[in-house]
N, C-alpha and C positions, 0 to 999 in steps of 0.2 A: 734566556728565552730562546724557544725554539725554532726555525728558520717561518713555520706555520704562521705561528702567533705573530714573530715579527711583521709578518705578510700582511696581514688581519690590523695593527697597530697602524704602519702603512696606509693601507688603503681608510682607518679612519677619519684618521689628519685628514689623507685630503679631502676627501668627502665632507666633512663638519668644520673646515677650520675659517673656513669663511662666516657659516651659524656662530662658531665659536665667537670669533674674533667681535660681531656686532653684539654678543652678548655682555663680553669684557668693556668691550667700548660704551655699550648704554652702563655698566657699573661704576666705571672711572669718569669717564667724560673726556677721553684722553686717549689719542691714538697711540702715542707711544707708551701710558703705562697696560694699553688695553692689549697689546702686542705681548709685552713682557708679563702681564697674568695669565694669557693662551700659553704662552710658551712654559710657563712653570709650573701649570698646571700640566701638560702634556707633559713632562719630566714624569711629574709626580704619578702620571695613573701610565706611565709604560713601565717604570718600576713593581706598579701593581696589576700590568695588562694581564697576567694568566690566573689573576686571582677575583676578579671580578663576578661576583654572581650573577649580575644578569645581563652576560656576553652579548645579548642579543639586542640590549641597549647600554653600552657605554657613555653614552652621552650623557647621561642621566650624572654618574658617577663625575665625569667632567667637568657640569656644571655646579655644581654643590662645591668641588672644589673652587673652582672659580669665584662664587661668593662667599667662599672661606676665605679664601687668599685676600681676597679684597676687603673683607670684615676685619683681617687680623694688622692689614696696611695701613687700613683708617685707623684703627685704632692707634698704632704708632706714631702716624704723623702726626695724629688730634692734636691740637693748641686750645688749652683754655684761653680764652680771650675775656679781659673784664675791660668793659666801658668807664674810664674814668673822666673826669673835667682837664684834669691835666698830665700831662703827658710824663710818662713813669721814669721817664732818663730827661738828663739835664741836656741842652743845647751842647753840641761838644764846643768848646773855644775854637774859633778861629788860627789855623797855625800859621796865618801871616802877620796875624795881629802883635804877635810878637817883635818881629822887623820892623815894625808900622811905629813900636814904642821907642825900639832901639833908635831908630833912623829921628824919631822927632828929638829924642833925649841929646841924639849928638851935637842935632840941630840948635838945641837950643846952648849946650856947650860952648859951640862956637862961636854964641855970641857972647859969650864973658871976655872980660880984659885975659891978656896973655899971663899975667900971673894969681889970677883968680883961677881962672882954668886949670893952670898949670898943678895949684896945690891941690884942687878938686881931684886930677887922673892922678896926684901921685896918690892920695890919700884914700881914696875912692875905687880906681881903675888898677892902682899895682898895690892896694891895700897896704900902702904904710903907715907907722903910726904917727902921730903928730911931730914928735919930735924928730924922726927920722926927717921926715918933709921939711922941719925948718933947717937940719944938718945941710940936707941936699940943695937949698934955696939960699942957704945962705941968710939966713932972716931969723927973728925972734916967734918963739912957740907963741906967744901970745899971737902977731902977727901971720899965723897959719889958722890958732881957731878964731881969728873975727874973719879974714879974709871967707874962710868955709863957712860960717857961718851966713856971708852975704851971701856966696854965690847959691848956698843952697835955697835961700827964700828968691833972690833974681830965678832961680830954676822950677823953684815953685810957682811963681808967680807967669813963667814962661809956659807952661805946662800944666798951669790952673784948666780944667777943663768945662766946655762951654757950658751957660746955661743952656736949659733945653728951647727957649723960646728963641736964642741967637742963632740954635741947629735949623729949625724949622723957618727960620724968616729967607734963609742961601736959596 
């Protein structure tokens, strides 16, 4: 472009870029996307400033692009949205909830006798097999599965969880 035209470019900005600016902003609703439509638009028609047919109003050409720009933006961001009853994604879990399990489960561990417990973490906590557990204990296999056998109904029954009428009476 030549030093003229630049001149002529120049002096339209500033002249119009305030008209401009409230016209992006009544299309967006949004100073700052109404800023950055003036401005892309102003890109776009100094690239075509010497080709413009009616020099004499540029503006014209400006704003069309302008509700272009802004036609072609809604249309991208558009989100169909459907009204449903409930809601399309599940609650995510709780990630303390998890601690909350561990921490009661230890708890209630630690109220088993010291060799109910004991065959519980080796069988359970270091996954060994029965027989191992009665090797390391020193005790009969039979003697590992009735012991397991209590402590898992004591841990169930430790760990039974409330009815809902006992939550709401606290």
């Amino acid at each position: 472009m030549n030093a003229e035209a630049e001149e002529q470019f120049r002096e339209f900005v500033t002249a119009r870029w305030h008209a401009l600016l409230r016209t992006a902003y009544l299309l967006t609703g949004d100073h700052g996307q109404a800023e950055d439509l003036v401005q892309t638009a102003l890109v776009r028609t100094h690239r075509h400033w010497t080709r413009i047919r009616r020099s004499d109003a540029p503006e014209v050409y400006v704003r069309r692009i302008l509700v272009n720009l802004n036609n072609s933006r809604w249309r991208r961001k558009r989100v169909a949205e459907h009204l449903t009853d409930v809601l399309p994604e599940p609650p995510s879990p709780d990630p303390h909830a998890a601690y909350d399990v561990r921490d009661e489960l230890w708890s209630a561990v630690l109220t088993l006798p010291p060799r109910m417990r004991s065959i519980l973490v080796l069988r359970y906590f270091e996954d060994l097999p029965e027989a191992e557990v009665a090797r390391v204990l020193d005790c009969s296999l039979g003697t590992v599965k009735s012991q397991t056998s209590r402590g898992l109904d004591r841990l169930r029954v430790a760990l039974k969880p409330e009815p809902e009428t006992a939550r709401r009476d606290r």
